[in-house]
C-alpha angles and dihedrals in degrees: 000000000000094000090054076045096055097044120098122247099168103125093046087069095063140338092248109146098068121097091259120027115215094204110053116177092082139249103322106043115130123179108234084202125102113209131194107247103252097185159116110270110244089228088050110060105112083076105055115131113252089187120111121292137208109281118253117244121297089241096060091076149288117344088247092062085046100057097036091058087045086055104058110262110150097214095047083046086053094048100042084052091049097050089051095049089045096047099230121165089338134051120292109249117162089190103063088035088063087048090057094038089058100050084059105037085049076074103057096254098159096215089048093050085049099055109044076056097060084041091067094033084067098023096241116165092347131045116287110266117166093184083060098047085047086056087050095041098051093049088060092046077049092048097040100267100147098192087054094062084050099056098040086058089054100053092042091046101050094053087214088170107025130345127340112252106205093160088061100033094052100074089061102048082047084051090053096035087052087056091049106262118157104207096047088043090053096042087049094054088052092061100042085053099049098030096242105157097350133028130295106283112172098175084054097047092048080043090059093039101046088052090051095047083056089067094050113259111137102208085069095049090055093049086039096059089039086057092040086054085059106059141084119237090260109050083042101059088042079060090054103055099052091059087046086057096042106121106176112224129244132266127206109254096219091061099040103025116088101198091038089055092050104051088033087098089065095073085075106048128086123266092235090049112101104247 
């Protein structure tokens, strides 16, 4: 119990380190409504329309943005469904956000994937289900979503409806970490020190924490010293340098970048075309 409790989960609350969050109000808001879910099964996708569609409401953008997304393209879809969820320049309405989300996401659109997840993760504008979330999830971390990775970790790591699984969720935090992310690479460090899905790995585990006290989180920074306390000067400097050589590698911007997904419609629309 210490050691869920220990694990970060940050990122599963909201998306709110992208350029533009979907999901204002802050950590800790919750919907107390309960929606029908209006969308797309997970399992269903290969038969999603792509006939036209009604058009979104005249206040969510340019009627460019507006027929391309009734139409079928995934990143109009995507930002159609952001600017619902976020409430700009039309009225914030989750549900009709996840429809359009879906429709998107039915078509493999990584950022879209990622966020009906998080939709069901918090129960905004549908019921909370976190074995759906887990489905969407997986599909972004499919698709390079790296958050995604992160969040589905998480899920399958807290247990929070049967027993946590380390052993699977680890693959995906080590997935996250590999591509820099703090939280993962926290949270990776967490299960190497304490054996939870692989043996006990201590150098690992100072080699996870060091890189995410780089970036700052000071959970990391505290594990990272007491580690440090342990070792002799040569593992340690062994440690060291493995924290020296870490590159993170790199993560495709349309399916982890919010702004990139959402203009990435106007690529195929033409120049004289108000956009």
């Amino acid at each position: 119990q210490q050691v869920r409790a220990s694990l970060s989960g940050r990122l599963g609350q909201v998306a709110a380190s992208e350029p533009r969050s979907a999901f204002p109000g802050g950590q800790g808001e919750r919907s107390a409504v309960a929606y029908p879910a209006p969308e797309l099964s997970p399992h269903d996708e290969g038969t999603a329309t792509n006939g036209a569609l009604a058009l979104p409401p005249a206040t969510v953008g340019p009627m460019s943005l507006r027929v391309a997304a009734a139409n079928g393209d995934p990143s109009a879809q995507f930002e159609v469904a952001a600017r619902l969820a976020e409430g700009k320049g039309t009225a914030q309405d989750y549900e009709e956000a996840l429809r359009w989300y879906q429709r998107s996401a039915a078509k493999g659109f990584a950022q879209s994937q990622y966020r009906v997840g998080t939709l069901y993760e918090r129960g905004l504008g549908v019921g909370k289900d976190l074995e759906r979330a887990k489905i969407w999830y997986a599909r972004a971390a499919e698709a390079g979503n790296v958050k995604a990775m992160h969040n589905l970790a998480v899920l399958i790591a807290s247990g929070e409806h049967g027993t946590p699984d380390y052993k699977a969720a680890l693959p995906y935090f080590l997935q996250a970490a590999e591509h820099g992310l703090a939280d993962s690479q926290y949270n990776l460090g967490v299960l190497l020190e304490n054996g939870l899905g692989a043996k006990v790995d201590r150098v690992g585990a100072y080699k996870w924490y060091a890189l995410a006290a780089k970036a700052g989180d000071t959970d990391a920074i505290g594990r990272r010293d007491a580690l440090k306390a342990e070792f002799a000067a040569g593992t340690l400097a062994a440690a060291d340098a493995a924290v020296a050589e870490f590159r993170a590698r790199p993560a495709s911007p349309l399916a982890n970048d919010a702004r990139a997904a959402g203009e990435d419609w106007k690529k195929r629309v033409n120049s004289d075309t108000d956009i």
